[in-house]
C-alpha positions in Angstrom: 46.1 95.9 122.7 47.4 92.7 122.5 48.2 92.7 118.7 50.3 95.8 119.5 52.4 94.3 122.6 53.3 92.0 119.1 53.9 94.4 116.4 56.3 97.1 118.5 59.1 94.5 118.3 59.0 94.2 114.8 58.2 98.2 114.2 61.5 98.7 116.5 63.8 96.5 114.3 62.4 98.0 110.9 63.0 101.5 112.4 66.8 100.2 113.8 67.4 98.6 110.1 66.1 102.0 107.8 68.4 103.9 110.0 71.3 101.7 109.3 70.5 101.3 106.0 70.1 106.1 105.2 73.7 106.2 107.4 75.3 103.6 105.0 73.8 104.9 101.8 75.0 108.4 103.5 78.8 107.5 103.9 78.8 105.1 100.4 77.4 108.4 98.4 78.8 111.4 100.6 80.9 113.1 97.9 83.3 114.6 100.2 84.3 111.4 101.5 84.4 109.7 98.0 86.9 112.8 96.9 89.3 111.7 99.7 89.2 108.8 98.9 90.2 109.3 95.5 92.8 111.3 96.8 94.0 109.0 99.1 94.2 106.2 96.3 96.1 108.5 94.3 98.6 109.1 97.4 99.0 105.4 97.3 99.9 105.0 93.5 102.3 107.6 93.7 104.1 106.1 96.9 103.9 102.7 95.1 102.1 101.3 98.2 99.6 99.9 95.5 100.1 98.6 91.7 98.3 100.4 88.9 95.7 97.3 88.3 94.6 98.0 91.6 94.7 101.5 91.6 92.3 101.4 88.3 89.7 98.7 89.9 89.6 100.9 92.8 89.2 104.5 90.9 86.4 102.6 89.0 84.6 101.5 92.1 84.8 105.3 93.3 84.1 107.4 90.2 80.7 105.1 90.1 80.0 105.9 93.5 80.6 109.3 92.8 78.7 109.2 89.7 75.4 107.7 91.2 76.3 110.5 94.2 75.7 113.0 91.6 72.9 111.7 90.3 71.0 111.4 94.0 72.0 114.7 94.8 70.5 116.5 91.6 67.6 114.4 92.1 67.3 115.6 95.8 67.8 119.1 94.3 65.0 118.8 91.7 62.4 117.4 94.1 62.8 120.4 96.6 62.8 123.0 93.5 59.2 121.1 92.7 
């Protein structure tokens, strides 16, 4: 009993933590936000609100993220189909 009045704290803020952790993983890898995000960046370019240089590091950043989104999803897809 008493070694439980203990552990529920700590349980709590692992629970609190894996749920943070699965909704940022969820927004960094959604690939509908990623793809208006690209679209956004290329609204930017085009309205010169941003130079090419950083246009490029920041397509990088999102075509990875998309890329590894991809990746997850077929993965996710695979393990239901076994």
């Amino acid at each position: 009993m008493l070694h439980k009045l203990f552990t529920l704290p700590f349980k709590a803020v692992i629970k609190v933590g894996e749920k943070i952790k699965e909704e940022a993983d969820r927004e960094l890898y959604d690939l509908d936000y990623i793809q208006q995000e690209l679209i956004q960046l290329q609204m930017l370019l085009e309205m010169d609100e941003i130079t090419e240089e950083e246009f490029q590091d920041k397509e990088e950043e999102l075509l990875l993220r998309y890329e590894i989104a991809m990746e997850r999803e077929q993965s996710n897809v695979e393990g239901i189909e076994e």
